[in-house]
N, C-alpha and C positions, 0 to 999 in steps of 0.2 A: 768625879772631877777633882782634881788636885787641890787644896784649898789654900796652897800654899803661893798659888800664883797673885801676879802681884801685874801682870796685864796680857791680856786674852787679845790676839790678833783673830779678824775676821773677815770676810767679805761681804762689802753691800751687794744690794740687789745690782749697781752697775758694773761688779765685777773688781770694784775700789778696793786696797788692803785699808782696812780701818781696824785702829789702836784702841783699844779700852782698858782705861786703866781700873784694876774690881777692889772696890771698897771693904766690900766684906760676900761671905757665903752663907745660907744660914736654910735649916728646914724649914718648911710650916706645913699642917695639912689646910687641903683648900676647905673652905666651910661649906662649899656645895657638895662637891663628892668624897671628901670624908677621907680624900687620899694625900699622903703624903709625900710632899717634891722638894727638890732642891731648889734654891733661888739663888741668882749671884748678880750685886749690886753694885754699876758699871759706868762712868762717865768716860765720855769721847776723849782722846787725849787732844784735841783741840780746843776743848772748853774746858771748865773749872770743874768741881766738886760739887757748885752749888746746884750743876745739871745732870744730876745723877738719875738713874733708871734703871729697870730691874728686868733680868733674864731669868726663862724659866730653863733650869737644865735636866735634858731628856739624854735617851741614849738609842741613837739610827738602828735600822735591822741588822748593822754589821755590831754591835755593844760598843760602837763609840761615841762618845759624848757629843751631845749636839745642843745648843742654845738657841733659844726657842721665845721671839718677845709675845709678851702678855696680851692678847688683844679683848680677853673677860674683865669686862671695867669692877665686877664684883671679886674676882680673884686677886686684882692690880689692885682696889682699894684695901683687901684683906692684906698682903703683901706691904704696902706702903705705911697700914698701921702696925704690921710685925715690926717691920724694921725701926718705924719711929720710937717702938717700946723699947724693943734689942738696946739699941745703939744710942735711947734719950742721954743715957746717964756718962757717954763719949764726948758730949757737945762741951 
């Protein structure tokens, strides 16, 4: 995925174009299976920064990118402490 992008249009589940504007990209491996993913870290462009959220970025049977949200509460806490370390010394 491009890491240069600066906001990711997509659609909800109703079909809605919904804006996200991405904070940042960054790897991590997950600490269950040892594999390593992309993450990209996303607030709605209706709300602030301070409602930020993280996408996991995968790639469809066709190799294109596809964003994919976290629903392993151990992978999302692993994720939420990458990013606090990454990005503490940004605040």
């Amino acid at each position: 995925m491009d890491k240069d992008l600066k906001q990711i249009e997509l659609y909800d589940e109703d079909g809605n174009l919904v804006k996200l504007n991405v904070v940042a990209f960054f790897d991590m491996v997950n600490p269950d299976t040892e594999e390593k993913s992309e993450y990209v870290i996303v607030y709605d462009d209706e709300y602030t920064e301070d409602d930020i959220f993280a996408l996991k970025v995968g790639v469809d049977e066709d190799g294109d990118d596809l964003l994919i949200p976290i629903d392993d509460e151990v992978e999302l806490a692993a994720v939420q402490e990458a990013y606090d370390t990454i990005f503490a010394d940004e605040e």
